[in-house]
N, C-alpha and C positions, 0 to 999 in steps of 0.2 A: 326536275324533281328527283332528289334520291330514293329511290327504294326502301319499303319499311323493313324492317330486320327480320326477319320468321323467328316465332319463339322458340324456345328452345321444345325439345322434344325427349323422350325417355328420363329416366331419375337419374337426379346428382348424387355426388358422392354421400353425402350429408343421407339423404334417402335408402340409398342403398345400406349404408350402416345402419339404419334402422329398420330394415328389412328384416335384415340376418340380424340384429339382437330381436326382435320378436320373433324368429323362427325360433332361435336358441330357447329362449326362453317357455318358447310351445312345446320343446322340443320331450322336456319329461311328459307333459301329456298327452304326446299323440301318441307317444311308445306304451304309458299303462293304460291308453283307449286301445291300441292296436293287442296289444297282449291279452288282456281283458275281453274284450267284444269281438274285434275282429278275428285273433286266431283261433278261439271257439267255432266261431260260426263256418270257417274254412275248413277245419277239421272234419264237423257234422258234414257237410256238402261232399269231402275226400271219401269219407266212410259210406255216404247216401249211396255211390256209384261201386260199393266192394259188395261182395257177400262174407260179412265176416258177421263172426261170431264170437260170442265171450272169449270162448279159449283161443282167438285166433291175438288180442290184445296182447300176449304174452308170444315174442319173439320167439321164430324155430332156434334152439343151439341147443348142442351137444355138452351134458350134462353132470360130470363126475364126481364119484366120494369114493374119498379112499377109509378103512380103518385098518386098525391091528387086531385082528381077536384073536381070545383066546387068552392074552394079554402075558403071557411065559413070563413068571416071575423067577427061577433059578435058573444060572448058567450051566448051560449042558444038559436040560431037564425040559419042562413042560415044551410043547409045540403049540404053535397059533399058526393064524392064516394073515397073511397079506389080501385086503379084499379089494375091489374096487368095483362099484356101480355103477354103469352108464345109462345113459336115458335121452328121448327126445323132449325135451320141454313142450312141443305142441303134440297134443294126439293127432293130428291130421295132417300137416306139412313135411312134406321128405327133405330130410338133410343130405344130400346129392356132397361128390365130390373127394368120396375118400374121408369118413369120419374117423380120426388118429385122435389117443393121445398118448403123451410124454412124460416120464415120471423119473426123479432122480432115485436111485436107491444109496437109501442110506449108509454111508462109510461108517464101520465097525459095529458088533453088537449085534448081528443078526447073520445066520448063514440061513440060505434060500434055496428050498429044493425045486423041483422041477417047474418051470416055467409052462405053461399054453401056449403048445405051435400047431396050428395056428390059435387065436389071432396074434401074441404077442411072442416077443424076442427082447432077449435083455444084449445090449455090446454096451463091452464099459461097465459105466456104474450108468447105462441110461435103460430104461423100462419103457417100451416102444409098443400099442396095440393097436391093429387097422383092422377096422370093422366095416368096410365099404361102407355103401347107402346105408342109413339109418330111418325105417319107415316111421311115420307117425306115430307115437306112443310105444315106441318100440324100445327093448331094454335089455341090459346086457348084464350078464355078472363074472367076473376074473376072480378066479383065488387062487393063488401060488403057495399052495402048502410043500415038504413042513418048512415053518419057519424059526430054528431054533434060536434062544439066545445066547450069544458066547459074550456076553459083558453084563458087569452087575445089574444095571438096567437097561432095559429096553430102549432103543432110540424114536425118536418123534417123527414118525411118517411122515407127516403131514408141516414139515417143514418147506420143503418144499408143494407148491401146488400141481395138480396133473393139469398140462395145456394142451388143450383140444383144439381140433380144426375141423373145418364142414361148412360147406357152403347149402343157403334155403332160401328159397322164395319168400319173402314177406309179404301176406298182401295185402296190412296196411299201406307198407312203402314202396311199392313194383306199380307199374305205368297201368295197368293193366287196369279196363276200367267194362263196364256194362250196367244195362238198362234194367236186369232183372227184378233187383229190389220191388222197383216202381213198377214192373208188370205183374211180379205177386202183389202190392199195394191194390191197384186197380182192375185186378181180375176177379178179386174176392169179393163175396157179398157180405163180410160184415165189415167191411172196410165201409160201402154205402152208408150202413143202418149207424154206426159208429159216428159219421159225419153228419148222419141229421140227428143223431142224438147232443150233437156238439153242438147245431145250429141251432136247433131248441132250447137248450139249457142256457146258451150264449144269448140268442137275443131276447128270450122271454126275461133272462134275467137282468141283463143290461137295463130293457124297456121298464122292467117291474123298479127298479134298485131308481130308477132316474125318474120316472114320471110317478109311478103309485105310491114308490117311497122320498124322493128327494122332494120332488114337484110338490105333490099336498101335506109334508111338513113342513116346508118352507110357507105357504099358503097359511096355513092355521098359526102359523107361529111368527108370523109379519105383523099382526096386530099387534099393539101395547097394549097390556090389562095387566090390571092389578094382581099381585101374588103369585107366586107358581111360575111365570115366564121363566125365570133361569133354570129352575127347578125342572120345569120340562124340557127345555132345551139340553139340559146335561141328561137327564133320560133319554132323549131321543140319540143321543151320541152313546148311550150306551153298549149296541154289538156293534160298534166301532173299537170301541178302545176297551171292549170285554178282555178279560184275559186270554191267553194263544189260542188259536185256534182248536187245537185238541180237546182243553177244555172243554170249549165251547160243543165240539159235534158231538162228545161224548153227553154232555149233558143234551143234547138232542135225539139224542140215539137211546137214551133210558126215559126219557120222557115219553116219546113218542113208544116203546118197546108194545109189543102189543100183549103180554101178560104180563109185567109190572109195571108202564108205563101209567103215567097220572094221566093222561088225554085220553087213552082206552080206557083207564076205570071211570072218569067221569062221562062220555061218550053212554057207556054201557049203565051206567045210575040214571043217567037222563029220558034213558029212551031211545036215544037217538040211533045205535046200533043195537046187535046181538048177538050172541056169542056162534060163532068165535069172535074174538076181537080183530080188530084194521091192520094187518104188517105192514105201515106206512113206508116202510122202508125198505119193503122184502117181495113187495109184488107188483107187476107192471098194471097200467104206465104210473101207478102212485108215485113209485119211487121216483123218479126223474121228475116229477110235480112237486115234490117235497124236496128235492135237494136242489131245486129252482128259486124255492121259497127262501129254502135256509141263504142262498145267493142275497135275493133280493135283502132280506133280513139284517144278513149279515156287514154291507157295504150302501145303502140308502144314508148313512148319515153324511157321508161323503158327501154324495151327492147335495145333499141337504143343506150343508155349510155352503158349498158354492152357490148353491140357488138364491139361501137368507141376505148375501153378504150382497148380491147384485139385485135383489130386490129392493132393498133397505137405501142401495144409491139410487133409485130411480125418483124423479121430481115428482113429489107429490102434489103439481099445481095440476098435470094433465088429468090425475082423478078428481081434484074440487072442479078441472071445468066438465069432466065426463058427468059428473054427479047433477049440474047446473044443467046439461044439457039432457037429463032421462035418462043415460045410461043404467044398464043392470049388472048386475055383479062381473055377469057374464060376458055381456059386452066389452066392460073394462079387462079383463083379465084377456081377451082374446085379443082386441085391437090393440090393446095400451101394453098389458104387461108381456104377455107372448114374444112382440116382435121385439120386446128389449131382452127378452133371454133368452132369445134363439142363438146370441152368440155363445154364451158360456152352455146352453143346453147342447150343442152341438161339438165341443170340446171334451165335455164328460161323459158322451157318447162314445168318441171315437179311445178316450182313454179306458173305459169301461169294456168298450168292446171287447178291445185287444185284453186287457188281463182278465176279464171272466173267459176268452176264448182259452187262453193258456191256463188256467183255473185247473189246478192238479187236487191241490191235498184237501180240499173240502170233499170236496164226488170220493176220495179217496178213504177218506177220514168215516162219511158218512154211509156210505155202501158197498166199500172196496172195488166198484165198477160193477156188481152185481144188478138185480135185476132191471136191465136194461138200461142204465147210469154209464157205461162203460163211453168217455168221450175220447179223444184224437190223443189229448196227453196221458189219459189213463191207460190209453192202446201201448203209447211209447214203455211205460213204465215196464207192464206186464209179458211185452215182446223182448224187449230185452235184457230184461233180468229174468222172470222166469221163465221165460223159453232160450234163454239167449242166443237171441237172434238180433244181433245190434246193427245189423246194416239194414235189413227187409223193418224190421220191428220197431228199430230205432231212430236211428240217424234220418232213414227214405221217410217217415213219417213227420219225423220232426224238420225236414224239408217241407213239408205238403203245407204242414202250420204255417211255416214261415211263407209261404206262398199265399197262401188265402190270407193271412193277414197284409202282406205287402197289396194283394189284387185291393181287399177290401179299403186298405187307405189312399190307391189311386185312384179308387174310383169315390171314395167319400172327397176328397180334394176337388176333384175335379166339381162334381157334384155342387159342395159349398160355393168353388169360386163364382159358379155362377150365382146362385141366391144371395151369399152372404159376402163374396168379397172377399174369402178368407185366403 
């Protein structure tokens, strides 16, 4: 008997060519995903482990301007000053190394009196000034008076430019790394009250926007009847496709105001309060109940569209035999329609989650983070731009989010595969 042949093994030429033209061809977008998505995200993590600050983004270098004052308009007459200002661009980073600069002096049209020795020395037609170290914000000023004009007009200084040297620590780009950010992060106690004011607002309003809002409009608005169905259906999508958001909080924020606001003067007509009026928006825990609501409010239609459109597929022979066999409303809805939309309910969960947890400009819009409203990204906001403190305030925080959201969808994964298979 001969032996059978072994197939062959690893790809032919033919395969391999179209390996590499699909790579090619992936190849612009992995670069504007990698540019986009990735190098952001690498950045934030570089910055998480620095302590830097607003003014640390702006590179240490030694910094020069020269002018003419004075500006000598007749030969052999008026005097001016040859000026020039040095400076370190960082207030805080020393420029190490012998900070020089170099300046040509202008051929004709100007004779130059006495020179600054130190710092500077003119040989030649070259203008030479060495200022060793230059501390942090630190600044300098050269004037080389007098400076007469011996030509009709004056010549252009600044033909040439002054070139500077100096060596500085960078430290966004130096190896140099530490844990501090994240031990002021987690040493503080409003960093705690911060993160249960984020898990409150997050899951109350995910829960409210998905079940109290999506769940029972999809539910009332599954039936067919006569008149009004589209008419309600396009209401209900109303604080969806409201106009921008600013709009929107602003008119919630004059509504609700508690001396002009329409819900306080009816409130107070009714009976139902008395004066003073509700600051629904100005005192705790109200505030953070109401910009919960405004959540729920504002993004349920969402919810709502997904819910109708996978109700509306489900066979309606399993309720004519639920109906034949006794079932209650309730019944049905629990045994029959639940376990058919625990799959899309469980998707708009986990989308919901993640963007009301990063939910900036509403809380922002609605309270500016005040009375007790202040969550994880409104922390980001107000750390690092008004305190500017972008690596503890900023970057370290907006780490922690990316963290708890990563933790939170390994373990909702996990969680699903085993219930739903997902």
């Amino acid at each position: 008997m001969t032996s059978a042949t072994p197939p062959p093994t690893g790809q032919g030429p033919l395969a391999r060519r179209e390996a590499r033209l699909a790579w090619s061809l992936l190849l612009p977008t992995l670069t504007a995903v990698f540019l986009v998505v990735a190098l952001p995200l690498v950045a934030v993590f570089w910055i998480s482990f620095k302590p830097v600050e607003l003014a640390d983004l702006r590179a240490p270098v030694p910094i020069v301007k020269e002018s003419l004052r004075g500006r000598p308009k007749l030969a052999g007459g008026d005097e001016g000053t040859w000026e020039f200002k040095l400076r370190n661009s960082s207030p805080k980073a020393l420029i190490a190394g012998g900070v020089t600069f170099t300046d040509v002096v202008p051929e004709g049209g100007l004779t130059l009196g006495d020179v600054p020795d130190p710092p500077c020395a003119i040989t030649g037609q070259t203008l030479r000034c060495d200022f060793g170290d230059l501390a942090g914000g630190q600044r300098h000023t050269v004037k080389i008076p007098p400076v007469i004009l011996t030509a009709d007009a004056p010549p252009d200084v600044k033909t040439t430019a002054p070139v500077t040297t100096g060596k500085a620590d960078n430290v966004l780009t130096n190896l140099t790394f530490s844990l501090e950010n994240f031990a002021r992060i987690f040493d503080s106690d409003e960093f705690w009250h911060v993160l249960y004011v984020t898990l409150f607002y997050t899951i109350f309003g995910t829960i409210g926007a998905l079940v109290m809002g999506g769940l029972f409009a999809a539910m009332l608005l599954n039936k067919s009847f006569r008149g009004g169905q589209g008419i309600l259906r396009g209401l209900y999508l109303f604080p969806y496709v409201a106009p921008p958001v600013i709009a929107v909080a602003f008119t919630w924020v004059t509504l609700f105001d508690p001396f002009s606001g329409s819900a306080n003067a009816l409130l107070v007509q009714m009976g139902v309060v008395d004066t003073p009026p509700i600051n629904f928006f100005g005192q705790r825990p109200l505030a953070l109940i109401m910009v919960t609501v405004f959540e729920v409010w504002r993004y349920f239609p969402l919810s709502f569209l997904f819910i109708l459109a996978r109700m509306q597929s489900i066979d309606t022979d399993m309720y004519e035999a639920a109906d034949m066999d006794g079932a209650s409303p309730f019944q049905k809805f629990w045994y029959l329609s639940l376990p058919m939309l625990l799959g899309i309910l469980s998707v708009l969960f986990l989308l919901r989650f993640i963007w009301t947890f990063n939910k900036f400009d509403d809380i922002f819009l609605l309270t500016g983070g005040n009375a007790g409203t202040r969550t994880l990204t409104v922390n980001v906001y107000e750390q690092a731009f008004a305190v500017s403190n972008i690596g503890a305030g900023g970057a370290a925080v907006a780490v922690v989010i990316f963290a708890c959201l990563i933790g939170f969808s390994v373990f909702f994964f996990k969680y699903m595969s085993r219930e739903e298979g997902l």
